[in-house]
C-alpha positions as CSV (number, residue, x, y, z in Angstrom):
1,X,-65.1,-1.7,4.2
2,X,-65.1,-0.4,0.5
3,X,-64.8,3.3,1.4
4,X,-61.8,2.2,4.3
5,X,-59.8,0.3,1.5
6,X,-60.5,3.0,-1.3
7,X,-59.5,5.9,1.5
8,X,-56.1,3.5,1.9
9,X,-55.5,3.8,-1.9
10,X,-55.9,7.4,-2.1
11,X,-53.7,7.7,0.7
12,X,-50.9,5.4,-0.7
13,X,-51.2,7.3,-4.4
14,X,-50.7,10.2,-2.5
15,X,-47.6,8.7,-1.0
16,X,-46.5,7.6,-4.2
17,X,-46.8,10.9,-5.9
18,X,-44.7,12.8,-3.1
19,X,-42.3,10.0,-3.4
20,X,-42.0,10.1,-6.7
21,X,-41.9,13.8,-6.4
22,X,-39.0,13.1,-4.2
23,X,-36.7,11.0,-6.4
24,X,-37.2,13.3,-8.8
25,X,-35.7,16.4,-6.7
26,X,-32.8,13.9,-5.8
27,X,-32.2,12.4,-9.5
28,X,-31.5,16.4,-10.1
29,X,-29.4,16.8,-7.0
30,X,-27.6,13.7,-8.8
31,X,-27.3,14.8,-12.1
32,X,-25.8,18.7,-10.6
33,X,-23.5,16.8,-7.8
34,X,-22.4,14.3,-11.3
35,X,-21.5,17.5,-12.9
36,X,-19.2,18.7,-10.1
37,X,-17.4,15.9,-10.3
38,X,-16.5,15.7,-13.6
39,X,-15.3,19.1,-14.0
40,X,-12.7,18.6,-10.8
41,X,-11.8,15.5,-12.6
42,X,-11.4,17.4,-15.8
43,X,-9.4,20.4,-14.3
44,X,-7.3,17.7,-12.0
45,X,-6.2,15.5,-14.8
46,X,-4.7,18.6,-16.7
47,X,-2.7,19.0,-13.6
48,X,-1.7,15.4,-13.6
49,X,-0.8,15.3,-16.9
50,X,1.2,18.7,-16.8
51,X,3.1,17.0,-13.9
52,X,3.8,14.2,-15.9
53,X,5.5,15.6,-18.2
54,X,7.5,17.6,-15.8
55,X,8.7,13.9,-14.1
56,X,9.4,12.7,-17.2
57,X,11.5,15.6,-18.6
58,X,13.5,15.5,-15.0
59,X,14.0,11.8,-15.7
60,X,15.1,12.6,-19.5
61,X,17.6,15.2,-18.3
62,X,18.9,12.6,-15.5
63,X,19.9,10.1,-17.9
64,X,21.0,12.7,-20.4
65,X,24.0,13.9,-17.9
66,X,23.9,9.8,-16.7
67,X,22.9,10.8,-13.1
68,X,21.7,7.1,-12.1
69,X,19.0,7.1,-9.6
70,X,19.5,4.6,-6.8
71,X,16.8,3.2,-4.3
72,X,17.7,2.6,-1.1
73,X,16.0,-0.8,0.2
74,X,15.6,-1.9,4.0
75,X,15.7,-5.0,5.1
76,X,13.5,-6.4,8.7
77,X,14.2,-9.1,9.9
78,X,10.9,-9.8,11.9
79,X,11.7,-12.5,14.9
80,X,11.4,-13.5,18.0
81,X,13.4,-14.4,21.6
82,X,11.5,-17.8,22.1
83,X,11.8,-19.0,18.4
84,X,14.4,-21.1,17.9
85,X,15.2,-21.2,14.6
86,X,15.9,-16.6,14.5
87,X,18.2,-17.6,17.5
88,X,20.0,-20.1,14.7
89,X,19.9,-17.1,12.5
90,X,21.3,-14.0,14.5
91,X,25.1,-14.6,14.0
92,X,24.3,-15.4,10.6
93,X,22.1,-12.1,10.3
94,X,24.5,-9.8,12.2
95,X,27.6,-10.9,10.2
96,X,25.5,-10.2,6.9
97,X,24.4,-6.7,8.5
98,X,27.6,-5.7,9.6
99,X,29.2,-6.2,5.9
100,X,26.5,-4.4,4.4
101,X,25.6,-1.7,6.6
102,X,27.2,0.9,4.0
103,X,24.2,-0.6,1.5
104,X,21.6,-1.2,3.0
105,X,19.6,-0.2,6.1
106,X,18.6,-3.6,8.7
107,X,16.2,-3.4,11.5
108,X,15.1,-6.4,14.0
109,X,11.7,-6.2,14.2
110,X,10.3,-8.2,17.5
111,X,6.7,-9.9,16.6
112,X,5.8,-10.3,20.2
113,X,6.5,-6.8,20.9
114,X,5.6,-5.0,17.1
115,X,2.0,-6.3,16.1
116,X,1.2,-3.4,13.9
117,X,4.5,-3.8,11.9
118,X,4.3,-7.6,11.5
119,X,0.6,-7.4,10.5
120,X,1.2,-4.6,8.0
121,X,3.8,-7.2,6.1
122,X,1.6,-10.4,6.9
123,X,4.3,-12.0,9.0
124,X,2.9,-15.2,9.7
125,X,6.2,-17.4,10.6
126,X,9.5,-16.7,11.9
127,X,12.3,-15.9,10.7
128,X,11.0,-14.0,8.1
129,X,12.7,-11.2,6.3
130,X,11.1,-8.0,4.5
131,X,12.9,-6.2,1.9
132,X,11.1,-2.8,1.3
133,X,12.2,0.1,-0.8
134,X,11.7,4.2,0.1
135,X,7.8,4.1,0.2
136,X,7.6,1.2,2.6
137,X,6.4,-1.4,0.0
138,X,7.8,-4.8,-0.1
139,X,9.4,-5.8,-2.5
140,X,10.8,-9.8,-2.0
141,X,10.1,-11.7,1.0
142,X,12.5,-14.9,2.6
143,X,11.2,-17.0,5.0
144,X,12.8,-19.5,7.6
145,X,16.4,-20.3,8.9
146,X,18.8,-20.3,5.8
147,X,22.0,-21.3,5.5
148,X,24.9,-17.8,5.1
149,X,25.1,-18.3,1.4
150,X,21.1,-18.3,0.8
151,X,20.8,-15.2,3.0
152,X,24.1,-13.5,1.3
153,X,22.3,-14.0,-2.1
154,X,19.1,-12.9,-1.2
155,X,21.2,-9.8,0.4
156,X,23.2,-8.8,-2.9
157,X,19.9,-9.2,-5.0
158,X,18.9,-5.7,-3.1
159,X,22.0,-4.5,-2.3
160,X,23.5,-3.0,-6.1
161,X,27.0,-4.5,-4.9
């Protein structure tokens, strides 16, 4: 019994050794793959910065020759057939969008039909409308039927009129 448990021992030392053995190999492997990295990083952020500066001498010449830089902003107006309160909403919506249509871009977004778009901007009642600007972010966000001059405000707040 004393020679069994003292064989186990051995045996588990032994283990212990190669895998300390091991983590040592890796803790190298580490420390070479940590060195990698932080010369990309290094030779990356020069680029970034260089780029930086070019952006920001592009914008400093801009408003030198005052060239204004305008974002264009879309407006979805995510609804539905069955829901009563976008149907008390379209004429409102499609006078609105017809005034503005030099301004703004509008698109009618159907939650029953366009899952991936309504989940993208959390839709989670309707009407709801979506203002996003050129990289698809949103920006403001007006829920439920409104009366014409809450929706025309919320409108010219996005629409540099």
């Amino acid at each position: 019994m004393n020679l069994a448990v003292y064989v186990e021992k051995k045996i588990y030392v032994k283990k212990g050794c190669i895998i300390i053995e091991k983590i040592k190999n890796k803790k190298s492997y580490i420390i070479i793959g940590l060195i990698i990295i932080l010369v990309i990083l290094v030779f990356t952020g020069k680029q970034l910065l260089t780029n930086k500066a070019i952006v920001s001498n592009d914008y400093k010449n801009l408003v030198n020759n005052n060239i204004t830089i305008n974002k264009t902003y879309k407006i979805y107006n995510f609804g539905s057939a069955l829901c009563p309160a976008c149907r008390q909403m379209d004429p409102i919506y499609e006078k609105i969008k017809e005034e503005y249509k030099s301004l703004l871009e509008f698109e009618y977004v159907d939650v029953n039909k366009d899952f991936k778009l309504s989940y993208t901007y959390g839709i989670e009642y309707t009407p709801t409308f979506i203002v996003v600007d050129d990289t698809g972010t949103k920006v403001d966000k007006l829920v439920g039927a409104v009366s014409e001059t809450e929706f025309r405000k919320f409108v010219d707040k996005w629409s540099n009129k």
